[in-house]
C-alpha positions in Angstrom: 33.0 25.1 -9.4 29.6 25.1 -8.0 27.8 28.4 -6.2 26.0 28.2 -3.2 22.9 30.6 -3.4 20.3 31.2 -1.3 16.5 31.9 -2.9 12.9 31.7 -1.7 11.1 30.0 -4.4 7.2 29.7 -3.8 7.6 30.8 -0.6 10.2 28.2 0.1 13.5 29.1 1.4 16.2 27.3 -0.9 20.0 26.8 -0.2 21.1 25.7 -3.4 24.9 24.7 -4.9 24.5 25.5 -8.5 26.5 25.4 -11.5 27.7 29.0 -12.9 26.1 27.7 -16.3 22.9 26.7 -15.5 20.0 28.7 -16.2 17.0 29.2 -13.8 15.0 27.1 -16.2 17.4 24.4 -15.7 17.5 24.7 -12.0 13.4 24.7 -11.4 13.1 21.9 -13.5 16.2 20.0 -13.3 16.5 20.0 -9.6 13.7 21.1 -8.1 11.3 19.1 -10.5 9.2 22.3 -10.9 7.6 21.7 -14.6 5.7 24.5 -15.0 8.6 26.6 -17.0 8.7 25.6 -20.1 11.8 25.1 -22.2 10.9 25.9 -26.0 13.1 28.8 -27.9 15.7 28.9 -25.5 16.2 32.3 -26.3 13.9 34.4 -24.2 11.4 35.4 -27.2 8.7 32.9 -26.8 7.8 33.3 -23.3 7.0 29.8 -22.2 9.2 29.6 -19.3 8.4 32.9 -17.8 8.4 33.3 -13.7 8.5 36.2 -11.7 11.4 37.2 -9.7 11.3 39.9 -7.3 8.0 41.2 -8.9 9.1 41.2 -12.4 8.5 38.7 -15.3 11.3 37.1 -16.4 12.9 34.5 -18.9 14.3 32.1 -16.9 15.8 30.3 -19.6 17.9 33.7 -20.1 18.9 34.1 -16.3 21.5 32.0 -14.6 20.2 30.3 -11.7 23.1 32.6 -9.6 20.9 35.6 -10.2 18.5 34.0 -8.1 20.7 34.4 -5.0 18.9 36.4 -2.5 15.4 36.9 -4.7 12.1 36.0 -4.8 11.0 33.6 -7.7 7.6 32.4 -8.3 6.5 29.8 -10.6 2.7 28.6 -12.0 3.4 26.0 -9.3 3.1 28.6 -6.6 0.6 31.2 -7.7 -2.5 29.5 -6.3 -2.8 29.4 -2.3 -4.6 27.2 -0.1 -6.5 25.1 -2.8 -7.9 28.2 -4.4 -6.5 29.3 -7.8 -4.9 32.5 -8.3 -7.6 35.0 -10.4 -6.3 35.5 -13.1 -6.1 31.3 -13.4 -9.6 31.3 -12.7 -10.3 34.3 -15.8 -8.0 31.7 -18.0 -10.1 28.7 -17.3 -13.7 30.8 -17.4 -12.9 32.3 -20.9 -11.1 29.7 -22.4 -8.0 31.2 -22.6 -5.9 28.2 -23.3 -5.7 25.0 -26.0 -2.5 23.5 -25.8 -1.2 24.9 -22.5 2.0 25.0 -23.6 2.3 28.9 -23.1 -0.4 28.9 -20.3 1.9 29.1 -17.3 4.3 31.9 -18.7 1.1 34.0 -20.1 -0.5 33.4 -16.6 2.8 35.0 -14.7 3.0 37.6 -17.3 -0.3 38.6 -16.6 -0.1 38.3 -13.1 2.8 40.8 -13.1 1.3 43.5 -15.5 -2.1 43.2 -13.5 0.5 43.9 -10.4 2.1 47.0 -12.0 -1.3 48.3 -13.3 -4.7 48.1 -11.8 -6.9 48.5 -14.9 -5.2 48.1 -17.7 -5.9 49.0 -21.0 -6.3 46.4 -23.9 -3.4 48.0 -25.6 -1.7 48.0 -22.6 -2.5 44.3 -21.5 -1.0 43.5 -25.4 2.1 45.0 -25.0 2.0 43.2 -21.2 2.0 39.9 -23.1 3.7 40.2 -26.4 6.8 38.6 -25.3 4.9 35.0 -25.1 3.7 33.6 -28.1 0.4 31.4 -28.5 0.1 29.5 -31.3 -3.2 27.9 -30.9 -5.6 30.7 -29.1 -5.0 33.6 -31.4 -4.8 35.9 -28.1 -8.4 37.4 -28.0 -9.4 34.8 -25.4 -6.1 35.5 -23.3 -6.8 39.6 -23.5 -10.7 38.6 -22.1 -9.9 36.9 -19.6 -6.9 39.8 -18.5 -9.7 42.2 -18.5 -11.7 40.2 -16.7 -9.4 39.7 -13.7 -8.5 43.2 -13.8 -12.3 44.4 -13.7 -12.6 42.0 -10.8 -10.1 42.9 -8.7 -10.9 46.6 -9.8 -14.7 45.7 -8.5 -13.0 44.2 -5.0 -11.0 47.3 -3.9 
């Protein structure tokens, strides 16, 4: 029997019947064609279909879609506004911070939320931050970079 749940996703309101068993992942993807979540360990250790919900990073391929009711979930899709990418996007493309892009969109959120929780944070603490999505082409240094980077500029901003 399907659940009727109401969610803002990207700043869009949502009112959604899903299926008790269906993850987030499936439900962004699946229904709402949002591609950015990746599906690749299904088990909520790689990282690659990280969002944020309610200010937190998440594995969405760990939380049913019926924890959504009532939250805030935002995707790679909806982190840049009016044409103009998010920062720490913009510190992932000036440092190279990506091959693949298979993990891009989860690392991005992840980082997004630990630059949220913590204004400047250290490199030990931006590793920690991101040690639950796994790169396999950049060998991280590039990732940490541009972290710092969009931490020291938004430190620089106020």
């Amino acid at each position: 029997m399907k659940h009727l749940i109401e969610t803002k996703i990207n700043g869009t309101s949502y009112r959604l019947e899903v299926e008790p068993h269906w993850t987030l992942l499936e439900l962004l993807r699946d229904v709402l064609g949002l591609a950015g979540a990746k599906e690749s360990c299904g088990m909520g250790e790689c990282g690659s279909c990280t969002v944020i919900m309610d200010g937190k990073a998440i594995s969405s391929c760990l939380t049913l879609a019926v924890r959504a009711e009532g939250k805030e979930v935002l995707t790679i899709e909806g982190l840049a506004r009016g044409g103009e990418l998010h920062p720490v996007q913009r510190a992932f493309i000036e440092h190279g911070a990506f091959q693949c892009g298979y993990c891009t969109p989860g690392m991005i959120l992840s980082s997004k939320a630990l630059l949220d929780d913590h204004l400047n944070p250290s490199e030990e603490e931006i590793r920690r931050g991101i040690s639950g999505n796994l790169c396999r082409c950049t060998g991280y240094n590039m990732i940490v970079e541009a972290i710092q980077s969009a931490s020291e500029k938004r430190v620089k901003r106020g």
